[in-house]
Predicted model as a PDB file, atoms N, CA, C, CB and O in Angstrom, pLDDT in the B-factor column:
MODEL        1                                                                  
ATOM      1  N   UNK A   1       0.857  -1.171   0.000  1.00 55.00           N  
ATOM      2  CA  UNK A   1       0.000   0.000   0.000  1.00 55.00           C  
ATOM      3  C   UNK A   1       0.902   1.233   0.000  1.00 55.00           C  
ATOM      4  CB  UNK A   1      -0.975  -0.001   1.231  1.00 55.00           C  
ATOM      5  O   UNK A   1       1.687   1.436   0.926  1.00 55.00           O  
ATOM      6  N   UNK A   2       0.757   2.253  -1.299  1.00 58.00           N  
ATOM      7  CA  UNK A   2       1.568   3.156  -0.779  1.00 58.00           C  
ATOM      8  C   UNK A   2       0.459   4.435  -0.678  1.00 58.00           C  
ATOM      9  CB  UNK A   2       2.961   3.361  -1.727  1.00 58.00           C  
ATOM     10  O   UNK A   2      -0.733   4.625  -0.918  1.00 58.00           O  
ATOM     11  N   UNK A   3       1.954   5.397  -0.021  1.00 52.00           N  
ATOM     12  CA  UNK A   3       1.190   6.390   0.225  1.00 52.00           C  
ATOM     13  C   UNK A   3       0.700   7.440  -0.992  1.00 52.00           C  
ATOM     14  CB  UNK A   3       1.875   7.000   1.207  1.00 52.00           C  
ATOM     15  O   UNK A   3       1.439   7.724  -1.936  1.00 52.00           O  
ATOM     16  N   UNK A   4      -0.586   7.943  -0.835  1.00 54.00           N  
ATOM     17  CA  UNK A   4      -0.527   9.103  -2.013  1.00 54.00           C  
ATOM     18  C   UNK A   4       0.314  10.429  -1.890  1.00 54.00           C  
ATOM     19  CB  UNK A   4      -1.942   9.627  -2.225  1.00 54.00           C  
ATOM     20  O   UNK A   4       0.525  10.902  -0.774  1.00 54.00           O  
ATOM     21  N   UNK A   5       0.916  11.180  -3.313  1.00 64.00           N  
ATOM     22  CA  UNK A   5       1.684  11.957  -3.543  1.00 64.00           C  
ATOM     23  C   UNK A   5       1.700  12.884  -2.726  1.00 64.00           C  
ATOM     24  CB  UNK A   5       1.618  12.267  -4.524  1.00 64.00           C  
ATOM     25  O   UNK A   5       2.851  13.151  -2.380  1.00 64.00           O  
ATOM     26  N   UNK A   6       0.776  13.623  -2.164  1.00 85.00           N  
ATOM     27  CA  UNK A   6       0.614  14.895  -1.627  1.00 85.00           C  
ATOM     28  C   UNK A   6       0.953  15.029   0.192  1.00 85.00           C  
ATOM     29  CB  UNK A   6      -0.967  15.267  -2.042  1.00 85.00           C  
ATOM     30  O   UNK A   6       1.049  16.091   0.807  1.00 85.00           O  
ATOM     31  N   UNK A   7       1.047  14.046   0.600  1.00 91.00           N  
ATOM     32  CA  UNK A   7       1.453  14.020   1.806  1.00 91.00           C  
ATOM     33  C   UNK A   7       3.107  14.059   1.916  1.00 91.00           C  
ATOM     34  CB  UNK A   7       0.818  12.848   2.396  1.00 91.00           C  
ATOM     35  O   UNK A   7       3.958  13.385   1.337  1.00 91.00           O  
ATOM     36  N   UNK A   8       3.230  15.252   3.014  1.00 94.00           N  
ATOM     37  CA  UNK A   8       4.435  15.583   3.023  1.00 94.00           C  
ATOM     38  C   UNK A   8       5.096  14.443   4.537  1.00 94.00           C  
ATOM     39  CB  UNK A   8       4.464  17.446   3.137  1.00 94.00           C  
ATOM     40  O   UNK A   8       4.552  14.360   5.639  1.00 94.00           O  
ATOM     41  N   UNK A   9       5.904  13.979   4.251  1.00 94.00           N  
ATOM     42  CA  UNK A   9       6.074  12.764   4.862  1.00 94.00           C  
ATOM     43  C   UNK A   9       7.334  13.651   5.978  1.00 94.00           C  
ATOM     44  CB  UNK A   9       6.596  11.257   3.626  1.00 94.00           C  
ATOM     45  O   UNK A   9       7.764  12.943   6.889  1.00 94.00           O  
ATOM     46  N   UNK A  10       7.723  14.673   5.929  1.00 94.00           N  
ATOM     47  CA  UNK A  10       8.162  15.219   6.880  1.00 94.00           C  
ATOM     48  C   UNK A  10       7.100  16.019   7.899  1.00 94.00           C  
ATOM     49  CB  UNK A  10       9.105  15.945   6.326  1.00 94.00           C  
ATOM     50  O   UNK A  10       7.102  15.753   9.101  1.00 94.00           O  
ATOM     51  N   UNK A  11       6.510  16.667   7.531  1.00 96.00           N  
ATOM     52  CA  UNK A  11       5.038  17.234   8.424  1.00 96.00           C  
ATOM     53  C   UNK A  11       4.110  15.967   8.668  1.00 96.00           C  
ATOM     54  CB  UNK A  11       3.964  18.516   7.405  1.00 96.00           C  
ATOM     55  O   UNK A  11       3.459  16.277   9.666  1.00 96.00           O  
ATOM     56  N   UNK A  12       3.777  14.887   8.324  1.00 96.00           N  
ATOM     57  CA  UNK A  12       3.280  14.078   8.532  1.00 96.00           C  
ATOM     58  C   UNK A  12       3.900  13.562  10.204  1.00 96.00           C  
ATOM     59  CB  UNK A  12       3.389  13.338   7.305  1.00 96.00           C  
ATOM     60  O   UNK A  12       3.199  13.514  11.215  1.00 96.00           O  
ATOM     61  N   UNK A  13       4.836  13.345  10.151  1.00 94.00           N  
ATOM     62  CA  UNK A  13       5.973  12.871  11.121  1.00 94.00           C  
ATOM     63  C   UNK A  13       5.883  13.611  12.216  1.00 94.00           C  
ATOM     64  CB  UNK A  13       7.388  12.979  10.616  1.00 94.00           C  
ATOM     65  O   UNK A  13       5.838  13.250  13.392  1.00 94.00           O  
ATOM     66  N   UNK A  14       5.850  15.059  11.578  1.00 96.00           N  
ATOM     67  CA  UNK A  14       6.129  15.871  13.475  1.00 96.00           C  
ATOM     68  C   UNK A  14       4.908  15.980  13.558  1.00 96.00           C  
ATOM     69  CB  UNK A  14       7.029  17.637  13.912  1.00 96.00           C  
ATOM     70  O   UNK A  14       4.753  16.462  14.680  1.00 96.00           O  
ATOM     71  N   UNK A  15       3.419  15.781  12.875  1.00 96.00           N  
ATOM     72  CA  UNK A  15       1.561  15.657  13.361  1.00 96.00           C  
ATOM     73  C   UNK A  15       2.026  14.279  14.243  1.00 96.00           C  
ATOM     74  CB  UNK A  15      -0.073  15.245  11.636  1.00 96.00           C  
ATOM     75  O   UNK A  15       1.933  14.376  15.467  1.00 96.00           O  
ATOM     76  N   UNK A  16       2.637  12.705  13.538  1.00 95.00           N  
ATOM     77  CA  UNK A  16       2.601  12.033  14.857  1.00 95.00           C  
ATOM     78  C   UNK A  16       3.199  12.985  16.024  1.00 95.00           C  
ATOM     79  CB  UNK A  16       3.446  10.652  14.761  1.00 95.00           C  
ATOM     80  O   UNK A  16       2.404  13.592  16.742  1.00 95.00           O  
ATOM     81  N   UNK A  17       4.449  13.106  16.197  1.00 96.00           N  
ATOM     82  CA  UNK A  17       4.771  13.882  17.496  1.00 96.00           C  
ATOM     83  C   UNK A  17       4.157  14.189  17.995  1.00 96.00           C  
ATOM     84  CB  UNK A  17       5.292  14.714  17.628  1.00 96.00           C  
ATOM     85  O   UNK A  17       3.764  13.611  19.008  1.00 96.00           O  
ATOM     86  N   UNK A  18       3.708  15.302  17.565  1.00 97.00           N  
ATOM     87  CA  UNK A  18       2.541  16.042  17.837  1.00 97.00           C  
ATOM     88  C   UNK A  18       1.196  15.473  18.960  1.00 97.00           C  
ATOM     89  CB  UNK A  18       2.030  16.219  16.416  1.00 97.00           C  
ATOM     90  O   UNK A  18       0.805  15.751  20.094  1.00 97.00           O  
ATOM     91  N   UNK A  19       0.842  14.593  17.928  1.00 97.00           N  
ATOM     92  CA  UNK A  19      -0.141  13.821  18.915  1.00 97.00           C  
ATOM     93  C   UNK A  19      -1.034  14.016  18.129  1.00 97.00           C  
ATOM     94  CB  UNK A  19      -0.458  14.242  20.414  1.00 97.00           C  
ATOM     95  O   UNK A  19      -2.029  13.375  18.469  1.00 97.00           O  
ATOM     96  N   UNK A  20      -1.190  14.610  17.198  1.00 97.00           N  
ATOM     97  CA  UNK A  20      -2.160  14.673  15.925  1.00 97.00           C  
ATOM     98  C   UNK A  20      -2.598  13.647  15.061  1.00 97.00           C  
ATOM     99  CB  UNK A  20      -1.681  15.426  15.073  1.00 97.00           C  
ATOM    100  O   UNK A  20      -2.240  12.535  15.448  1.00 97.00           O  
ATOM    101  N   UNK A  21      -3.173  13.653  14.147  1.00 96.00           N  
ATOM    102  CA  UNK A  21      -3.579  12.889  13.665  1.00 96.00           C  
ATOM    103  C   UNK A  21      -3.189  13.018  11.888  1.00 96.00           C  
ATOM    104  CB  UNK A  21      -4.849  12.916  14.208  1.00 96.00           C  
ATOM    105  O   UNK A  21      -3.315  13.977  11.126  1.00 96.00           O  
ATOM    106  N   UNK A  22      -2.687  11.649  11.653  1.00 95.00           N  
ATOM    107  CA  UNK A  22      -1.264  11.592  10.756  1.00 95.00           C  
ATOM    108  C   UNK A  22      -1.476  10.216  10.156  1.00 95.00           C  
ATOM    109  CB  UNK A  22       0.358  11.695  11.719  1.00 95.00           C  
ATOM    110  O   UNK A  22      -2.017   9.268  10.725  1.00 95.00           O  
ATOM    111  N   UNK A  23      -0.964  10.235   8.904  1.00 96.00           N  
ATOM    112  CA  UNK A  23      -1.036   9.138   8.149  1.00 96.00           C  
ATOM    113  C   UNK A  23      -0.117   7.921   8.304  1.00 96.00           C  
ATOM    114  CB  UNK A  23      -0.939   9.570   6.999  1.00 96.00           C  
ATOM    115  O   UNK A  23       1.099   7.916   8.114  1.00 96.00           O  
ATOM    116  N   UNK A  24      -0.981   6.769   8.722  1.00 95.00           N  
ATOM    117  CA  UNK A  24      -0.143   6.236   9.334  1.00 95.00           C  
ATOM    118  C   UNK A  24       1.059   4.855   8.468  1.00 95.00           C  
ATOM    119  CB  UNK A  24      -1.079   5.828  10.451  1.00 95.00           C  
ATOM    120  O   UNK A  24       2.064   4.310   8.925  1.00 95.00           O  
ATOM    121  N   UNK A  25       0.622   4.754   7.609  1.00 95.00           N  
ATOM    122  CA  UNK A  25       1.496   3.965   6.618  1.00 95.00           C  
ATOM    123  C   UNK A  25       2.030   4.457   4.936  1.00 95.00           C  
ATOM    124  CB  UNK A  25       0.645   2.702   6.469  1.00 95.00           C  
ATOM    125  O   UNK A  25       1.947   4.139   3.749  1.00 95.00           O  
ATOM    126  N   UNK A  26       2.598   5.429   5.850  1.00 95.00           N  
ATOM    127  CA  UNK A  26       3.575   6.130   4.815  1.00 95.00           C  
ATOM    128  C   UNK A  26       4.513   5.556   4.378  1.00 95.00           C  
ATOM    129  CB  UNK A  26       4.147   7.155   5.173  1.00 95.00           C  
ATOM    130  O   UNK A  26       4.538   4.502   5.014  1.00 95.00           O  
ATOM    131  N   UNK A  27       5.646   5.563   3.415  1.00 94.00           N  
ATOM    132  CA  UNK A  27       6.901   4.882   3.890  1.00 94.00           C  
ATOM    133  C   UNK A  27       7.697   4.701   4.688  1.00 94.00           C  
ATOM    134  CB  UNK A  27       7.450   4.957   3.545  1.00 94.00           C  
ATOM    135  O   UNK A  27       8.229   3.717   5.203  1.00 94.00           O  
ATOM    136  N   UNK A  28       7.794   6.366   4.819  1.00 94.00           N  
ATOM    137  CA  UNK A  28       9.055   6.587   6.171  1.00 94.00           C  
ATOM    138  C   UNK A  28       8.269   6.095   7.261  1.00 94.00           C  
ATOM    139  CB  UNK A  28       9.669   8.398   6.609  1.00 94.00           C  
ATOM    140  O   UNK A  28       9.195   5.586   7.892  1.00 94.00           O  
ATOM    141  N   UNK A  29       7.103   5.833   8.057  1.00 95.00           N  
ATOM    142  CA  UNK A  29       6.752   5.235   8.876  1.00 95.00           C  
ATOM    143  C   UNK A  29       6.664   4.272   9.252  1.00 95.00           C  
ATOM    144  CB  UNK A  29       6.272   5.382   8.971  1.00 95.00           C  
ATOM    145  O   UNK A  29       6.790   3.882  10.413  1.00 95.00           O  
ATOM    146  N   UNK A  30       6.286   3.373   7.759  1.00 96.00           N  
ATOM    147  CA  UNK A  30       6.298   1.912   7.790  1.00 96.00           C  
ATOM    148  C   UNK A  30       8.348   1.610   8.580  1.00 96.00           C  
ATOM    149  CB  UNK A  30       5.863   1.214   5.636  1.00 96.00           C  
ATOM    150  O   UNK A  30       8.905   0.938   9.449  1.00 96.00           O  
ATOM    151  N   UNK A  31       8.712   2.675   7.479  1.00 96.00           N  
ATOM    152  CA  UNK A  31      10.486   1.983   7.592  1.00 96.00           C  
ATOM    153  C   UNK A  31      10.934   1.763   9.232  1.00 96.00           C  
ATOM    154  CB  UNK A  31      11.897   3.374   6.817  1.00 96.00           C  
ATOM    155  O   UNK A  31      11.408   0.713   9.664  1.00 96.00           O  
ATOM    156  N   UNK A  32      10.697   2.898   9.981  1.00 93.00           N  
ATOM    157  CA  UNK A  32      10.510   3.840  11.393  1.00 93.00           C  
ATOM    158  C   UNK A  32       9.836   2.489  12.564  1.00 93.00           C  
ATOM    159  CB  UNK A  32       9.013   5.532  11.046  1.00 93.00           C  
ATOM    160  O   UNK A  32      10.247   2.160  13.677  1.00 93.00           O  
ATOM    161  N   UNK A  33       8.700   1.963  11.761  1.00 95.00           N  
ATOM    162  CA  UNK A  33       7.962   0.628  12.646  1.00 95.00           C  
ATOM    163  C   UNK A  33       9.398  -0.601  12.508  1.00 95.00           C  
ATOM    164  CB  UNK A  33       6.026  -0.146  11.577  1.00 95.00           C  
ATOM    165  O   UNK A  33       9.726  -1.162  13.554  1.00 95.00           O  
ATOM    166  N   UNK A  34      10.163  -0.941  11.217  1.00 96.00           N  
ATOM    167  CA  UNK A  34      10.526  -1.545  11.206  1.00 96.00           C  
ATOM    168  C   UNK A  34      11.479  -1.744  11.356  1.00 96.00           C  
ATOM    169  CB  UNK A  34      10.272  -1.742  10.827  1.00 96.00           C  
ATOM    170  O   UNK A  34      11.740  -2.930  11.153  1.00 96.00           O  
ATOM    171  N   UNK A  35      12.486  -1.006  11.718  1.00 93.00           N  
ATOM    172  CA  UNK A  35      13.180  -0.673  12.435  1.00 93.00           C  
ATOM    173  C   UNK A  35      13.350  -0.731  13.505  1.00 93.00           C  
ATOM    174  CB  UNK A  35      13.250  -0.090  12.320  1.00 93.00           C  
ATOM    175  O   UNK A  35      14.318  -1.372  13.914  1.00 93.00           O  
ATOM    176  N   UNK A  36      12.360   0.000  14.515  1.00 92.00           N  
ATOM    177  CA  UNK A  36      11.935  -0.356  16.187  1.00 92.00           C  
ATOM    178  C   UNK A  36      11.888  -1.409  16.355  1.00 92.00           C  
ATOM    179  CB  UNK A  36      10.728   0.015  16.797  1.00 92.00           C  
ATOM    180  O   UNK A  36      12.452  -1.751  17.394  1.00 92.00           O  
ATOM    181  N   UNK A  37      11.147  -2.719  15.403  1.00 94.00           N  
ATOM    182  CA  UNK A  37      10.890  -4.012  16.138  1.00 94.00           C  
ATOM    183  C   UNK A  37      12.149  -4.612  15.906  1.00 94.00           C  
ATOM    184  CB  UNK A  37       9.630  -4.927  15.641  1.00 94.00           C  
ATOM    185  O   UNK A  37      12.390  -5.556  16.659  1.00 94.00           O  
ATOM    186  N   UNK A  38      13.151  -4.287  14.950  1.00 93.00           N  
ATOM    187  CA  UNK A  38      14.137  -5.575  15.156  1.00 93.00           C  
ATOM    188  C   UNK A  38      14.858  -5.083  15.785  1.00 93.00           C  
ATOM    189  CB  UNK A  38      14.838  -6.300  14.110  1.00 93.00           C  
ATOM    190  O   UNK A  38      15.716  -5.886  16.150  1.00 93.00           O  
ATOM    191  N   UNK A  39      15.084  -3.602  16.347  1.00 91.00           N  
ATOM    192  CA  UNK A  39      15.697  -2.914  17.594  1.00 91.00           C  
ATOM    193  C   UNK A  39      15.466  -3.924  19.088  1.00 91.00           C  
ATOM    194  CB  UNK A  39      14.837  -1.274  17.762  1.00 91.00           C  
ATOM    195  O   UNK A  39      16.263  -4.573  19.766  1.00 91.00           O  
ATOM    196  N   UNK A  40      14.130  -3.710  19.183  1.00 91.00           N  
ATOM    197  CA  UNK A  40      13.476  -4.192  20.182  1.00 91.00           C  
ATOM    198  C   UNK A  40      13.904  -5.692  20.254  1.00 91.00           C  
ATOM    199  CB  UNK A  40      12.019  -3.933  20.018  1.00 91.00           C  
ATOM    200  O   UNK A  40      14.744  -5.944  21.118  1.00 91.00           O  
ATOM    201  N   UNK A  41      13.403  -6.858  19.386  1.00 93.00           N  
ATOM    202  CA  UNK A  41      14.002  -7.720  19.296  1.00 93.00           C  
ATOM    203  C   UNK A  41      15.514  -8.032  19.888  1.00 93.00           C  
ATOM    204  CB  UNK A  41      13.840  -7.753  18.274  1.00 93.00           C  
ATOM    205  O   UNK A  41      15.846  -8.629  20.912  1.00 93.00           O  
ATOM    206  N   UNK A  42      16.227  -7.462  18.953  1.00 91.00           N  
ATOM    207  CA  UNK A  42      17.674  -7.707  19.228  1.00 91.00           C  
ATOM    208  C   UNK A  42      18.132  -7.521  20.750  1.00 91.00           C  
ATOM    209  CB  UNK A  42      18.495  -6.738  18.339  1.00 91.00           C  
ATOM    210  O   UNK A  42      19.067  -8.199  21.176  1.00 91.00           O  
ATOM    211  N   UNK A  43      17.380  -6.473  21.679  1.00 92.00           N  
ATOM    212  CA  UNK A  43      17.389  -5.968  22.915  1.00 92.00           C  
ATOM    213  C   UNK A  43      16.965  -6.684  23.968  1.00 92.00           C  
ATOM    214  CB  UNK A  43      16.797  -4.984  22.927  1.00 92.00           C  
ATOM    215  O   UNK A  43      17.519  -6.756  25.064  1.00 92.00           O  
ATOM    216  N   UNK A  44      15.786  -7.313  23.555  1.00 92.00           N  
ATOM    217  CA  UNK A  44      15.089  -8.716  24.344  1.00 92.00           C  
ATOM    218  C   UNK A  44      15.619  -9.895  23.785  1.00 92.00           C  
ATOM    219  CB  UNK A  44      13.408  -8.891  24.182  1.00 92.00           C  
ATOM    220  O   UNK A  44      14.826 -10.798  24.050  1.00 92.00           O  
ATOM    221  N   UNK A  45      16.656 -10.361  23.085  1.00 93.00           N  
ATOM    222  CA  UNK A  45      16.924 -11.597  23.142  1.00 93.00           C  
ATOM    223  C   UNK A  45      18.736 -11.561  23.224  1.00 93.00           C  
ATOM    224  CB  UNK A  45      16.157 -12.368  21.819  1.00 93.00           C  
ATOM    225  O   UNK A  45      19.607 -12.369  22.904  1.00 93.00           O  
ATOM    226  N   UNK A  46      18.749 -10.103  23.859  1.00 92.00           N  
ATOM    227  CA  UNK A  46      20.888 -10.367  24.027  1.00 92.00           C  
ATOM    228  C   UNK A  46      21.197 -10.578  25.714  1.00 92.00           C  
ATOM    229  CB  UNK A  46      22.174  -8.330  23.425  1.00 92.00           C  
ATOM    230  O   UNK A  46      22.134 -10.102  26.355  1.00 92.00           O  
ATOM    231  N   UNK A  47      19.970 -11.542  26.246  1.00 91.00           N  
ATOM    232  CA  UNK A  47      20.606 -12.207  26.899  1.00 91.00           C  
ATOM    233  C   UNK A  47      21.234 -11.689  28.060  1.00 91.00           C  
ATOM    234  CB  UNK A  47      21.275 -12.672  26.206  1.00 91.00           C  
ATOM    235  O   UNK A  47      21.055 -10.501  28.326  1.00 91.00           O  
ATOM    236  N   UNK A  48      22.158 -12.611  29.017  1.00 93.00           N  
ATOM    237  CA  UNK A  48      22.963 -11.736  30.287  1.00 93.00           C  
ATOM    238  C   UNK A  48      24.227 -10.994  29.509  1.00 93.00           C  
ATOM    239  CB  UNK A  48      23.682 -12.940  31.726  1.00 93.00           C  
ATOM    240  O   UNK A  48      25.254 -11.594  29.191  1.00 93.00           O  
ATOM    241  N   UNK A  49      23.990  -9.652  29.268  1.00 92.00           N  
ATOM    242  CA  UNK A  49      24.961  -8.622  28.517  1.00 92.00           C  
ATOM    243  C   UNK A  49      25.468  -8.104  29.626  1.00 92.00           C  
ATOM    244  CB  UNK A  49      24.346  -7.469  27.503  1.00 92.00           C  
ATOM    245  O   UNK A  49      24.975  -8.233  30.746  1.00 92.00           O  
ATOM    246  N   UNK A  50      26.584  -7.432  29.319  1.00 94.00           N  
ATOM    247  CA  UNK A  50      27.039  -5.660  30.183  1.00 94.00           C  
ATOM    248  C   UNK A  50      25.848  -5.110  30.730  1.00 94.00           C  
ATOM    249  CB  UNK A  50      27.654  -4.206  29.003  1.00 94.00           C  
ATOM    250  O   UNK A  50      24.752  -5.541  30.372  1.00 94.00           O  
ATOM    251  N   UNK A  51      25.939  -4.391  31.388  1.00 92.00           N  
ATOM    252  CA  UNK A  51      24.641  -3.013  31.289  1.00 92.00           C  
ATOM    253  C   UNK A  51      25.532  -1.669  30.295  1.00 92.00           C  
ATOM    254  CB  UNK A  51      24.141  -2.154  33.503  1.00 92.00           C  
ATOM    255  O   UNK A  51      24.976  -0.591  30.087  1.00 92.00           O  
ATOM    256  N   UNK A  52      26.518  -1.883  29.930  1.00 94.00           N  
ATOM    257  CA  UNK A  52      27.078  -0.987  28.726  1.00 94.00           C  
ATOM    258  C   UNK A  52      26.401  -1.877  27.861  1.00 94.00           C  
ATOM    259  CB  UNK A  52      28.839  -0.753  28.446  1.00 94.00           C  
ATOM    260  O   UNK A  52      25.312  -1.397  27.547  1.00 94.00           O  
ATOM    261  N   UNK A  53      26.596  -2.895  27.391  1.00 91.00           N  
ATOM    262  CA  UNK A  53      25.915  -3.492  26.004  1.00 91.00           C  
ATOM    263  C   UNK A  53      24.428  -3.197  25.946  1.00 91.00           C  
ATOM    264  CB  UNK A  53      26.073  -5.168  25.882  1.00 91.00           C  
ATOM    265  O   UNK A  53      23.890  -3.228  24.839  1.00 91.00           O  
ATOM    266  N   UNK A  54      23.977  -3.019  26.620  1.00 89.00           N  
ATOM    267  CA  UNK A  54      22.434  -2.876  27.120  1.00 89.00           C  
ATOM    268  C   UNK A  54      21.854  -1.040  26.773  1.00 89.00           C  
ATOM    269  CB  UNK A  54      22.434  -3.305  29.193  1.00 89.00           C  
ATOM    270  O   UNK A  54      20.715  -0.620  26.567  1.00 89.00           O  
ATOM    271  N   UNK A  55      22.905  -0.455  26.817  1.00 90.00           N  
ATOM    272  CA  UNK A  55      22.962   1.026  26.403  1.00 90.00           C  
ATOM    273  C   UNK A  55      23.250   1.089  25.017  1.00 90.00           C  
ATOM    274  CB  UNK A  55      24.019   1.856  27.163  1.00 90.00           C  
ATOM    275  O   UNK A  55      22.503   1.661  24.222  1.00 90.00           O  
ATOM    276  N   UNK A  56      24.146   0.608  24.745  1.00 90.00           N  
ATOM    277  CA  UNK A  56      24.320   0.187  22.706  1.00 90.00           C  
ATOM    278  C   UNK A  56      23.398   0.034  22.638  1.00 90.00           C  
ATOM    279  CB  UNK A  56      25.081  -1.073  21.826  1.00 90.00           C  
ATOM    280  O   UNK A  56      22.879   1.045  22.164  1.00 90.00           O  
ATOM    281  N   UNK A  57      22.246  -1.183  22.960  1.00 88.00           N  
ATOM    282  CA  UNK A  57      21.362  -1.457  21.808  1.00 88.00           C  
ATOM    283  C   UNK A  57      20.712  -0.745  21.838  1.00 88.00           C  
ATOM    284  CB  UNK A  57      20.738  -2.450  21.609  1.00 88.00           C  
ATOM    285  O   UNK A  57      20.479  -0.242  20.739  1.00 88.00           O  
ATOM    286  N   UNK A  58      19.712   0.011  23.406  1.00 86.00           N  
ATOM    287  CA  UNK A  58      19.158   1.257  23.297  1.00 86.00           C  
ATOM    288  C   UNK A  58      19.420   2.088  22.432  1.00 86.00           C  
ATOM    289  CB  UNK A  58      19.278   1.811  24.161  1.00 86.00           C  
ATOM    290  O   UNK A  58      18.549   2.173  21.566  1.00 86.00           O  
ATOM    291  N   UNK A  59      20.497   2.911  22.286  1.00 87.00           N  
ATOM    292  CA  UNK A  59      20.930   3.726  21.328  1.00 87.00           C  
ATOM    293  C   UNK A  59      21.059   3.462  20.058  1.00 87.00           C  
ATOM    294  CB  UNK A  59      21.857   4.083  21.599  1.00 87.00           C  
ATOM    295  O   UNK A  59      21.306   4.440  19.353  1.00 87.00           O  
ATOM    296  N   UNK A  60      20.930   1.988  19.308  1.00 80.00           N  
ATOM    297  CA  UNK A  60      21.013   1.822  18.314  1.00 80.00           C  
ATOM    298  C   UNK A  60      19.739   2.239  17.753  1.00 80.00           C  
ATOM    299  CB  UNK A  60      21.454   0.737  18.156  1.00 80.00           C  
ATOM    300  O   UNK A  60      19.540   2.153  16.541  1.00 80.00           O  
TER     301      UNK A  60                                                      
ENDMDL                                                                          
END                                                                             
């Protein structure tokens, strides 16, 4: 599904912030979701780490 032309996918972005109401499967959003989960993932399955390694993945 893509998005139609006219949505500015940077103002779209700071309406989420916002708390507004914003289109929600844009590209850059979809990319943004998919991203977070294999973040998240990788974070919940590394196991007994550092608590420095544990700040990497956060920050990644």
């Amino acid at each position: 599904m893509s998005a139609p032309a006219e949505i500015d996918e940077v103002e779209n972005h700071k309406k989420m912030l916002r708390g507004e109401l914003y289109h929600a499967f844009t590209p850059q959003l979809t990319a943004l979701r998919t991203r977070c989960q294999h973040a998240c993932k990788r974070y919940n399955n590394a196991g007994e780490v550092s608590r420095r390694k544990l700040v990497e993945l956060i920050r990644e």
